[in-house]
N, C-alpha and C positions, 0 to 999 in steps of 0.2 A: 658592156658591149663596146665595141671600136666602132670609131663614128668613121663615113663612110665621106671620103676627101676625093674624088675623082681629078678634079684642077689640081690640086696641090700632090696628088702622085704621080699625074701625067706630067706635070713641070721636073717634077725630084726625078723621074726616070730619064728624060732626055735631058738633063743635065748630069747625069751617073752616067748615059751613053755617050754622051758629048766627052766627056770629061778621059772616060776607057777612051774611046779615039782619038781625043786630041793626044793623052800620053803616046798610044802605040805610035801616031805619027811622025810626031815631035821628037821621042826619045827611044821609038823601039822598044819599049816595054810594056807588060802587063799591067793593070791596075787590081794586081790581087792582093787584097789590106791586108792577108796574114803575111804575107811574103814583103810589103812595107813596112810592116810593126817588127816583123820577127827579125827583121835587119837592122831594126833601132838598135840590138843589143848585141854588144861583143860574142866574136870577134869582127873589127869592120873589117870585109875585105875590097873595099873603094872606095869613093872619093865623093856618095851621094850621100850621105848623113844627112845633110840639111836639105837635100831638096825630101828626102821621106820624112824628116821631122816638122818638115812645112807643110805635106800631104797629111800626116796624122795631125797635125795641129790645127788645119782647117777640117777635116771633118769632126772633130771635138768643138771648134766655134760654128759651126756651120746654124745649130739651132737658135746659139742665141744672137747669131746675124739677121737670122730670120724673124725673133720676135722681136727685135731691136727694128728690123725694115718695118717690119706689118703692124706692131704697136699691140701683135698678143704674141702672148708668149709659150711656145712650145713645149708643151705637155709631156712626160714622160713620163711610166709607171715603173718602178725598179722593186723587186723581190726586197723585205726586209728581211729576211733570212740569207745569212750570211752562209752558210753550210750547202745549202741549196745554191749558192751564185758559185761557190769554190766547184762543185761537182759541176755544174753547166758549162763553167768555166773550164773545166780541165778535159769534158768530154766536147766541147767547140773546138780546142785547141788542137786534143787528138786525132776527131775526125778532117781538119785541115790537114794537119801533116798526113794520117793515112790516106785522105783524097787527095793526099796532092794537089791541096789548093781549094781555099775559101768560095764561098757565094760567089763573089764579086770575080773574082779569077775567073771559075766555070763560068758560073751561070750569064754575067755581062761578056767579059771579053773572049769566052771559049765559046760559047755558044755563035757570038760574032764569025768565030772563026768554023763554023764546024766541026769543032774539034769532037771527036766521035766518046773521047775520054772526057769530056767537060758534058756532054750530052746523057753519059750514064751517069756522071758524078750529080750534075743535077736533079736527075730525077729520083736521085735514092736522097739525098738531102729535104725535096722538096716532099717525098712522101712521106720522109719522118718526120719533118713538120705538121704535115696533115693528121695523122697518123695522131699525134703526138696532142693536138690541139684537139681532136675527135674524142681520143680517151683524156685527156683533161676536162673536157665540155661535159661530155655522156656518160663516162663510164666513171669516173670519180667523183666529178659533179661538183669541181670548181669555179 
């Protein structure tokens, strides 16, 4: 089971809203990671390489800032099956490009916005999550 962190998500949310609003204020743009990762890689068409390689690079050290502040260390459970990460993998990626944008895009900064398109795109994400974590739970019996 997932242990149950109430302080430690309410801190990670308002620092992921803080963090969407300081970008849009500051630089006018989005904080949607597939649209900063997916820019890491040629062709560049501008002149932000390093500030999205600073943004990917702090949420890659982001955990172990944190078990380095707190003095425990951040926990993560990752699939050993590699075949299994390659399909999740490519079916994450596809439904980004065909929603037109990540988690973070919709569901923090579009939702922010009202965006009526960040609104459906969330809710069909978040119910194939549930959706998905129901029949893993129940009906397969993982």
């Amino acid at each position: 089971m997932t242990e149950f962190t109430p302080i430690a998500s309410l801190v990670g949310g308002m620092l992921i809203g803080l963090s969407a609003a300081l970008l849009v204020l500051l630089e006018g743009r989005i904080a949607g990671i597939s649209g900063i990762a997916g820019r890491l890689l040629p062709p560049w068409r501008d002149s932000l390489f390093a500030q999205r390689l600073a943004f990917v690079a702090g949420l890659v050290a982001a955990p172990f800032l944190v078990g380095a502040a707190t003095g425990t260390p951040v926990t993560q459970t990752v699939s050993a099956d590699l075949a299994l990460m390659a399909v999740a993998g490519l079916l994450v990626g596809f439904g980004s490009v065909w929603g037109g944008g990540c988690t973070s895009g919709h569901g923090v900064c579009g939702l922010a916005r009202l965006s009526p398109r960040s609104v459906v795109a969330t809710l069909v994400f978040m119910g194939t999550g549930f959706l998905t974590v129901f029949v893993m739970r129940h009906v397969i019996g993982g």
